[in-house]
ZAMARGU-4260 file (C-alpha; in steps of 0.2 Angstrom, whole numbers, plus 5000, padded with zeros to 4 digits):
<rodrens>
0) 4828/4991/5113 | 4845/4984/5116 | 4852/4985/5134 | 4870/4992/5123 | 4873/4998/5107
5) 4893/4996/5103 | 4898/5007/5091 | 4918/4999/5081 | 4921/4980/5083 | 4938/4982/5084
10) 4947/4972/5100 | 4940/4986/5112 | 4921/4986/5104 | 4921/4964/5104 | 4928/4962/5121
15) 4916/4974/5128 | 4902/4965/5120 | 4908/4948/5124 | 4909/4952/5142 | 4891/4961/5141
20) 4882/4947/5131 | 4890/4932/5143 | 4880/4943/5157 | 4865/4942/5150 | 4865/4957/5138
25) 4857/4960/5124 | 4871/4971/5113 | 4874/4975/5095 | 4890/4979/5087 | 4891/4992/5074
30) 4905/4991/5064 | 4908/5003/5048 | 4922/4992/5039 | 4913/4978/5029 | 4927/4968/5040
35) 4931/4967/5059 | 4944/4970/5070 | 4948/4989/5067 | 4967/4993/5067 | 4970/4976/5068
40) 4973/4970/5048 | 4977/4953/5039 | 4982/4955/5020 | 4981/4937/5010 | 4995/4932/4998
45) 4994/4921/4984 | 5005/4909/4990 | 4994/4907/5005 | 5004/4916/5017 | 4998/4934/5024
50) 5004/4950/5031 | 4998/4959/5045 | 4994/4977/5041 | 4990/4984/5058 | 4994/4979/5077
55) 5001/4962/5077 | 5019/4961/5091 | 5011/4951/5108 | 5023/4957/5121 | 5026/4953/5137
60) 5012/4959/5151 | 5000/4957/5139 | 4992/4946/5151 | 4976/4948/5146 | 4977/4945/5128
65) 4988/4927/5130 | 4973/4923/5141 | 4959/4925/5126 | 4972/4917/5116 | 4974/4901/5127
70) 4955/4904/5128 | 4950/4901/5110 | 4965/4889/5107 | 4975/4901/5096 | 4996/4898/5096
75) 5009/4912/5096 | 5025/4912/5087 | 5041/4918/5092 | 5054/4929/5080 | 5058/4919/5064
80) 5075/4921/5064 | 5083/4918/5083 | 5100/4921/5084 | 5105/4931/5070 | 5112/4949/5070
85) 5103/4965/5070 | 5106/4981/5064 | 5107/4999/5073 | 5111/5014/5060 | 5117/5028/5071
90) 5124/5045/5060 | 5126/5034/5046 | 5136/5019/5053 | 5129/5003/5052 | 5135/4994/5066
95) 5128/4972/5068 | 5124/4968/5084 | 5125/4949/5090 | 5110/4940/5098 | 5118/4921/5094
100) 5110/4912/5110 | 5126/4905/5116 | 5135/4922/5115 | 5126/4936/5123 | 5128/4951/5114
105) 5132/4963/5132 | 5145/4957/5143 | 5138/4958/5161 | 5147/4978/5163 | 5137/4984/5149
110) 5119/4974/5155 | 5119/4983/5172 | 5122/4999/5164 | 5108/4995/5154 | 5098/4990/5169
115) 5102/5005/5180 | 5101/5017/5164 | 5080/5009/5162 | 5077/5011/5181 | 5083/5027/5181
120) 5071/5033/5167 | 5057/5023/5175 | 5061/5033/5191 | 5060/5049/5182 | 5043/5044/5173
125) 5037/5042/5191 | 5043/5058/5196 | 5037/5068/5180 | 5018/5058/5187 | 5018/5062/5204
130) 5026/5079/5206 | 5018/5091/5199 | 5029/5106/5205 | 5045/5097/5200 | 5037/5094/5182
135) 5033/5112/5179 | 5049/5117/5186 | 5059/5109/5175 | 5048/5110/5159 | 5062/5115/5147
140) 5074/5101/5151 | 5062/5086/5150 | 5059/5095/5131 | 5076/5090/5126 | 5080/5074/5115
145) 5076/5057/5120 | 5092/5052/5112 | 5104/5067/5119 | 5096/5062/5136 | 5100/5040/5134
150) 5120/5047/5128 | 5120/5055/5144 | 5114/5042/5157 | 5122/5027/5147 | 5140/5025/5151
155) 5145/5011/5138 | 5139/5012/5118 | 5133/4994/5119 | 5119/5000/5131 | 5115/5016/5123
160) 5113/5004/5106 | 5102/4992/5116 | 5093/5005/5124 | 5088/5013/5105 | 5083/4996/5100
165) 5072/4989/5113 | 5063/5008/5112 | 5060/5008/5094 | 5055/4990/5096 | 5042/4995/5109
170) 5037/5013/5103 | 5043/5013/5085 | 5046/5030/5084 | 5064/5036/5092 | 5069/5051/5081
175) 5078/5066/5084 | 5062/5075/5085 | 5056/5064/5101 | 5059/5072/5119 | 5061/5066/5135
180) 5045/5074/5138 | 5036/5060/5126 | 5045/5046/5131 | 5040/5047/5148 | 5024/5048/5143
185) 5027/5032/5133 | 5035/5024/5148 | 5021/5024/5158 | 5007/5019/5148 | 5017/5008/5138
190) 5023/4991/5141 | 5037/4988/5151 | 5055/4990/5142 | 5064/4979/5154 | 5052/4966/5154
195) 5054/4965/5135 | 5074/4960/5138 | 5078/4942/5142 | 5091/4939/5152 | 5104/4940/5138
200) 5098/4955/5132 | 5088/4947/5116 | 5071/4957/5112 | 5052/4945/5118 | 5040/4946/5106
205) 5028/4935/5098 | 5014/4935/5087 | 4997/4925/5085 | 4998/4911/5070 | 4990/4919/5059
210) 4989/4935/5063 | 4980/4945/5077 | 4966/4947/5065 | 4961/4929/5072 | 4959/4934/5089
215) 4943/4948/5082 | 4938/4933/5070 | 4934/4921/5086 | 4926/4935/5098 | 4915/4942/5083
220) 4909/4924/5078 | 4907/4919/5096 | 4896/4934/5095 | 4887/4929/5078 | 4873/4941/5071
225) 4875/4953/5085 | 4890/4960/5074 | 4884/4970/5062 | 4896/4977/5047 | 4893/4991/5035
230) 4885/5001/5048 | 4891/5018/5050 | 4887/5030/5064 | 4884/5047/5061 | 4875/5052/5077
235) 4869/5049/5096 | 4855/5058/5103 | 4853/5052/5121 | 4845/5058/5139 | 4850/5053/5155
240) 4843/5034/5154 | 4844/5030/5135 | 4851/5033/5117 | 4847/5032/5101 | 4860/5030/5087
245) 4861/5036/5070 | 4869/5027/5055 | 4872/5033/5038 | 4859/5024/5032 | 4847/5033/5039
250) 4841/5018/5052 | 4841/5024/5071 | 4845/5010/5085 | 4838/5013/5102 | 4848/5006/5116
255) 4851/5010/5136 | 4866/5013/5135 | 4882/5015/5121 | 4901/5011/5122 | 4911/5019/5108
260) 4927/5013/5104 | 4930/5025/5088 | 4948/5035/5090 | 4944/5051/5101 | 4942/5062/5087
265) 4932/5052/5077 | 4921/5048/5093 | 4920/5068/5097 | 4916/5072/5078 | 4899/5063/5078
270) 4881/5073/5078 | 4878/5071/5098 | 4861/5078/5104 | 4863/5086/5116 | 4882/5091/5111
275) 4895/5083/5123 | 4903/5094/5136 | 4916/5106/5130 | 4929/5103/5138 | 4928/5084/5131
280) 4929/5090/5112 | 4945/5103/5118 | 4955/5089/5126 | 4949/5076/5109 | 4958/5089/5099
285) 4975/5089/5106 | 4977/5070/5105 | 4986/5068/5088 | 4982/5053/5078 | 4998/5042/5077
290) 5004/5042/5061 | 5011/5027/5054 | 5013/5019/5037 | 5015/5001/5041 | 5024/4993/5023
295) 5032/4977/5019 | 5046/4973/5005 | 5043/4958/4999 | 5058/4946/4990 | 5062/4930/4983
300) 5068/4924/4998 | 5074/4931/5016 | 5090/4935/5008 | 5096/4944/5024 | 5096/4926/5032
305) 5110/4920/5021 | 5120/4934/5029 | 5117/4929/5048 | 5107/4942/5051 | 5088/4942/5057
310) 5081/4955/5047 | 5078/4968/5064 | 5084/4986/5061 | 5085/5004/5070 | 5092/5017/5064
315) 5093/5036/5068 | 5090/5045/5051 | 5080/5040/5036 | 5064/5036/5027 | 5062/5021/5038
320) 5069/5017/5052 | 5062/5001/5060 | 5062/4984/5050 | 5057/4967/5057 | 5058/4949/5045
325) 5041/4944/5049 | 5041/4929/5035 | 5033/4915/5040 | 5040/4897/5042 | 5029/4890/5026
330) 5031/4903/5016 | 5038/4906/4997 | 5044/4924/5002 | 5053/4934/5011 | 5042/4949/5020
335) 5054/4962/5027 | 5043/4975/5037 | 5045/4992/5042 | 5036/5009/5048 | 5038/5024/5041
340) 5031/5036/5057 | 5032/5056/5060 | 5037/5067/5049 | 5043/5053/5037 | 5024/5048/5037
345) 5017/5063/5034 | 5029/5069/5021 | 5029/5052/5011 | 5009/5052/5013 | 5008/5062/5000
350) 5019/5054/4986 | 5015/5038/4976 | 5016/5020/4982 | 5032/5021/4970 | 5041/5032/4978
355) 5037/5025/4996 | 5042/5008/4989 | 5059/5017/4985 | 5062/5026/4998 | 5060/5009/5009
360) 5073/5001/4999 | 5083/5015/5001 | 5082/5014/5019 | 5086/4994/5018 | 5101/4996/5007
365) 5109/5009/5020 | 5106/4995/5034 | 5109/4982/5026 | 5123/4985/5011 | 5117/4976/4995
370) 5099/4971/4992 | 5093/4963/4979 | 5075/4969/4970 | 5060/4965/4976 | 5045/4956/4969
375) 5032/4966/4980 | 5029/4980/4988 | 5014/4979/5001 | 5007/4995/5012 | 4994/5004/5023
380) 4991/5022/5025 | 4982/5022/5043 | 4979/5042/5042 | 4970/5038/5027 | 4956/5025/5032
385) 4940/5035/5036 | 4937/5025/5051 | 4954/5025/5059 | 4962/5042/5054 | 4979/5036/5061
390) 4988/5022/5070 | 4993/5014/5082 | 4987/5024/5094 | 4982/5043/5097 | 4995/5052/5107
395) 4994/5069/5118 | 5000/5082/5116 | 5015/5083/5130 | 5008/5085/5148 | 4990/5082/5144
400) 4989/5064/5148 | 4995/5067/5165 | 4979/5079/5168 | 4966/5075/5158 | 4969/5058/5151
405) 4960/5046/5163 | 4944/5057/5165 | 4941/5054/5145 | 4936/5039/5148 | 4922/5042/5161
410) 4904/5043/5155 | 4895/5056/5149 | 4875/5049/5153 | 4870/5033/5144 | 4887/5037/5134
415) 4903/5025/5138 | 4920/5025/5128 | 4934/5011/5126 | 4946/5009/5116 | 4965/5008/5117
420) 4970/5027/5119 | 4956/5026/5135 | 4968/5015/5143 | 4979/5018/5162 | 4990/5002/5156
425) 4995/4999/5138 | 4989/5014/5132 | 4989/5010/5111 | 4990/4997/5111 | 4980/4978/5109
430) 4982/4973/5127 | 4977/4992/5132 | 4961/4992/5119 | 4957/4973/5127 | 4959/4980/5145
435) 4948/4996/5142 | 4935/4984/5134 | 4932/4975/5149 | 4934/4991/5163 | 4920/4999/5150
440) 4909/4984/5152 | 4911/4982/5169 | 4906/5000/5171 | 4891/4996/5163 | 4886/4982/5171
445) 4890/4992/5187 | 4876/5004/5183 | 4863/4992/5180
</rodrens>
């Protein structure tokens, strides 16, 4: 019998494991994929360059993560192309917005604008928190638009433009469909939007040489054969002081304990014996899998740095509406990304990987004018993959986070949960599915 069974070795599942064994442990991962690290993806080009198909953007507060990467020697890279221009689409108007190092793109008017307009939507996420009566009384105004409420508490455009860009850039999603309601949802668990602004107003991110696929590599081959892949769980039975788990196979792994770190649908769908409280499956079902389709455009070269302009784009309207160059310094190619999320998502899910391809381009050419054909089309349907059923994250419904969110992560028995939508800090994302990996292990270890 294993002191823990750990059911996904995505960052969550391998952390918590890593943390357990170093204890003293004895712990198997069970991962279904014939591959680790979960929603975290590394696609292999030809030319020896790769794209990353799922998490991959290392912001700043993720201290946790840059602390396994220092760790296990790993480097981070910065944006390819600093300096140059980006593009915010707002009702059809492509407008370029500097980011040239020696020319800050807001004059110091339009910055504390910017910085009073953030503090005062941190404030209000506080508020929506802390006070219950307030938030219930004023439950149809926090349903308006993200976007009608940032025009109304900016007073200069350049703000309001920066404003739309670092969100996207965080959050991805900022479409007219988005309220205030979920935005200060995503303040709060997410990371922190000013911290993401240098002093010049130029967006921090960075990235793991090659890919954040490496960081699960290292933790599951410092684990070795405790990582077991090809195994899916179909059930849990369990009492009060041990479980047993059930793969698809057939084979039945007894343990003390169990830490799943599937989505929390997927989680709540197994076989359990005895069922798992009721009121834990009704709150599972009104967390929504995030749906994203994560693509990349690929051409001859990064024809958009010719122009001065650094690949990044937002815009209010269309198939996608966030694009980043994420080529790489040795590579043949330009890779332009972008997302298609929501409704675009859902609709284009349907369609061919043709029409997607299209529809992307069409979205490029209204950002950036002329563009000249590609040479590839790259992409991943997260709602499709059995064993994700969405990504980045999950998200509430509006106002259940508040309520209900932390208390999904206690334990039910021998039964513990991780993952990145069980996170206070972070929540979906890799630092958030990292931190929850540790709080779970720690829980465990706590209780013997």
């Amino acid at each position: 019998m294993f002191d823990c069974a750990v059911i996904g070795a995505g960052y969550a599942g391998l952390v918590a494991a890593q943390e357990l064994k170093s204890r003293g442990k004895s712990v198997v991962v069970l991962e279904a994929r014939d591959r680790v690290g979960g929603r975290v993806e590394n696609i292999d080009l030809p030319d020896g360059s790769y794209l990353e198909m799922g998490g991959q953007w290392v912001g700043p507060g993720f201290d946790v993560m840059q602390e396994l990467i220092r760790k296990y020697g790993l480097e981070t890279i910065g944006v390819p192309s600093p300096g140059g221009k980006f593009i915010v689409r707002i009702r059809g108007e492509a407008i370029e917005a500097s980011t040239d190092e020696d020319a800050p793109e807001l004059n110091p008017f339009e910055m504390a604008d910017l910085g009073q307009g953030l503090l005062r939507l941190r404030r209000l996420a506080r508020r929506y928190r802390d006070d219950e009566v307030w938030r219930k009384a004023n439950d149809a105004w926090l349903r308006q638009g993200m976007r009608r409420w940032a025009q109304t508490n900016f007073r200069t455009k350049a703000a309001c433009v920066r404003f739309g860009e670092v969100y996207t850039s965080a959050f991805l999603d900022l479409s007219d469909e988005t309220t205030l309601l979920e935005g200060l949802g995503r303040v709060l668990t997410g990371p922190d939007l000013e911290s993401m602004l240098a002093t010049d107003g130029k967006l921090m991110q960075e990235r793991i040489k090659g890919g954040a696929w490496q960081l699960a590599r290292v933790l599951a081959d410092e684990l070795g054969d405790s990582v077991r892949l090809g195994c899916a769980v179909v059930g849990v039975r369990y009492d009060e002081s041990q479980a047993t788990v059930v793969l698809s196979s057939g084979e039945e792994i007894a343990a003390r304990t169990v830490i799943n770190t599937m989505p929390p649908r997927l989680a709540a769908a197994l076989d359990y014996d005895p069922p798992l409280p009721q009121w834990r499956i009704d709150e599972n079902d009104k967390m929504s899998p995030g749906n994203i389709i994560k693509a990349y455009l690929l051409f001859e070269q990064p024809f958009w740095r010719e122009r001065g302009l650094s690949g990044q784009s937002s815009a209010d309207e269309g198939a996608v509406r966030v694009t980043f160059d994420t080529t790489l310094a040795d590579a043949t190619q330009g890779h332009m990304m972008g997302f298609f999320a929501g409704g675009e998502a859902q609709s284009l899910a349907k369609r061919t990987p043709q029409i997607r391809q299209r529809a992307f381009l069409e979205s490029l050419r209204a950002a950036f004018g002329e563009v000249p054909k590609p040479v590839g089309y790259a992409e991943r349907l997260w709602a499709a993959e059995p064993y994700s059923k969405g990504c980045h994250g999950a998200h509430f419904s509006p106002g259940i986070w508040s309520v209900v969110g932390p208390t999904l992560a206690e334990p039910v028995g021998p039964l513990y949960w991780a993952g990145a939508e069980y996170a206070t800090k972070f929540n979906g994302y890799m630092e958030g599915a990292i931190r929850s990996g540790q709080a779970t292990a720690a829980q465990v270890l706590a209780h013997g």
